[in-house]
N, C-alpha and C positions, 0 to 999 in steps of 0.2 A: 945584091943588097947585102948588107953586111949581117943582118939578121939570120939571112941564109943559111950562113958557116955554123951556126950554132944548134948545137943537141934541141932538139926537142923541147929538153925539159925546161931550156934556160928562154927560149923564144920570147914567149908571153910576157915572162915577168920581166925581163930585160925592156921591153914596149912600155909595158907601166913604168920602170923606175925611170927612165927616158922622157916619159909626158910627166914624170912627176917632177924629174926633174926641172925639167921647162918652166914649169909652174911656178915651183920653188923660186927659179933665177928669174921671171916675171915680178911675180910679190917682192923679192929681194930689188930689183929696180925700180920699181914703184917704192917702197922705202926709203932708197939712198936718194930719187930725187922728190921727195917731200924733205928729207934734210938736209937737203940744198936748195931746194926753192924758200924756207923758212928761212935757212941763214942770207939770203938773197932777200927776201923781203923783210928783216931784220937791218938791213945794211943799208936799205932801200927809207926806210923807216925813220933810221939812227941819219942820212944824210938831208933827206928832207925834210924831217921834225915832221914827219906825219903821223895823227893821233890814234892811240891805241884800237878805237872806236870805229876806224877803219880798217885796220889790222886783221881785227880777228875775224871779220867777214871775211875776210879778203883768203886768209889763210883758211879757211872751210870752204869756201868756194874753189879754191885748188884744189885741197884735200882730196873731194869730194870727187875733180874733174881726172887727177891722177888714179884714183884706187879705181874708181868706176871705170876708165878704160883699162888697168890691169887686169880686172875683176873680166871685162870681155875678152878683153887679148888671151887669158887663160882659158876660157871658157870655150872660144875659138880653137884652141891648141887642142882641146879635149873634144872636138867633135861638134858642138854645137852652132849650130849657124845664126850669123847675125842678122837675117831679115824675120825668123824664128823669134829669137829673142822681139826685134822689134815689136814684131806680130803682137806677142803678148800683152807686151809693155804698152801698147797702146789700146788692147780690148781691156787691158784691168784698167789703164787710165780712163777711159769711155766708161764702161762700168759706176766706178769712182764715183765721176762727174755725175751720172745719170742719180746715182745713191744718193750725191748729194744734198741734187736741187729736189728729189722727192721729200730728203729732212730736212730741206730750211728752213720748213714756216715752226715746223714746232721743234728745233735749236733755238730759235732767234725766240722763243713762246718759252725757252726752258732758260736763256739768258738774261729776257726782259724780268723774269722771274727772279733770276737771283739779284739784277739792278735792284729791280721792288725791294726785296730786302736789305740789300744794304744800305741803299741812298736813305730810307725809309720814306717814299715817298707820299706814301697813305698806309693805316694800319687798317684791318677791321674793326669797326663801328663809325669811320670817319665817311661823311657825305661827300663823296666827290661826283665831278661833272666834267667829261670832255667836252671841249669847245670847238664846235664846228668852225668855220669860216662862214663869213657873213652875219647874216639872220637865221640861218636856220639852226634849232634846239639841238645839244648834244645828249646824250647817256647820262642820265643824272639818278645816283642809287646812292644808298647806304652801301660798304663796303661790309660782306657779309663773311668771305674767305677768299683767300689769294689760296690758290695752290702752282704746282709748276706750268701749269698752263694755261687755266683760264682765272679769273681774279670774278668773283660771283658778287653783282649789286642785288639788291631789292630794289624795288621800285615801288613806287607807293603811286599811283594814280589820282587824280581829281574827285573822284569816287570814294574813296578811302581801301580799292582793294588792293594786293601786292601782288607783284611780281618780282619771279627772279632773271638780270642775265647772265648770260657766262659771255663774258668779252674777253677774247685772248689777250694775256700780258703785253702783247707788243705796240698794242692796240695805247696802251699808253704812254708811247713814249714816239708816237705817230702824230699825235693831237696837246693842244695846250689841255693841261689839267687845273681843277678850281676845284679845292680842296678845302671843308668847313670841319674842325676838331668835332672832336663828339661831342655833344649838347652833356655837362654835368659836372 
């Protein structure tokens, strides 16, 4: 091996500048053909009249599909193995996923929220009422506070006593709403 021949002191770092090398002229050809796949899909573009709108997906979806296997080809070169990598890639994607659907009811509770707000589609003091399907009574309150997750009615009873619910935000935009201004 050619490493052999060499003093001691040069071994090591000649190894390194060598995988640095590598690396370098990886990244450097992942560069030169993302500027040749652009002027290619530029050409592609200019002879089809195809609209900008699919362009630039299009050129991030290579981007993306070039650097990423640079990004391993180097990674590869430096020791690290690809069922490794995989491995991971796929316990943080499970992970992820598992994270997610644990936060979606109160995302979707923190989104119906900001809809509430901007659509304005009841403020507090406004009577509203979901409508169930059929005949059977919906949720019918005064709207007492919306916050980011639950929208709070009173309820006033046959009796004349009160109650409060908390129905989450999403809860409104699940069911028809019937919606009376504030009596004044």
């Amino acid at each position: 091996m050619f490493f052999a021949r060499l003093p001691a002191w040069a071994g090591g770092g000649l190894e390194t500048l060598v995988l640095g090398t590598q690396v370098a002229a990886i990244l450097l050809a992942a560069w030169l053909l993302m500027r040749l796949l652009r002027r290619l899909l530029r050409r592609l573009a200019q002879a089809y009249a195809l609209p900008t709108t699919l362009l630039v997906p299009a050129r991030r979806v290579i981007a993306l599909l070039v650097y990423t296997g640079a990004l391993l080809w180097s990674l590869e070169r430096m020791g690290v193995s690809g069922s490794v990598l995989w491995t991971a890639f796929t316990g943080f994607a499970a992970v992820g996923a598992v994270a997610f659907f644990a936060a979606w009811s109160v995302l979707s509770n923190l989104f119906c929220a900001l809809l509430i707000f901007t659509t304005r589609a009841f403020r507090p003091g406004d009577l509203v009422e979901l409508v169930e399907a059929g005949d059977k009574p919906g949720f019918k309150g005064q709207v007492d506070d919306i916050n980011l997750v639950y929208t709070t009615l009173i309820e006033t009873a046959a009796d004349g006593s009160h109650a409060r619910l908390q129905l989450p935000n999403s809860l409104f935009f699940q069911r028809a709403l019937r919606r009376w201004p504030p009596a004044g």
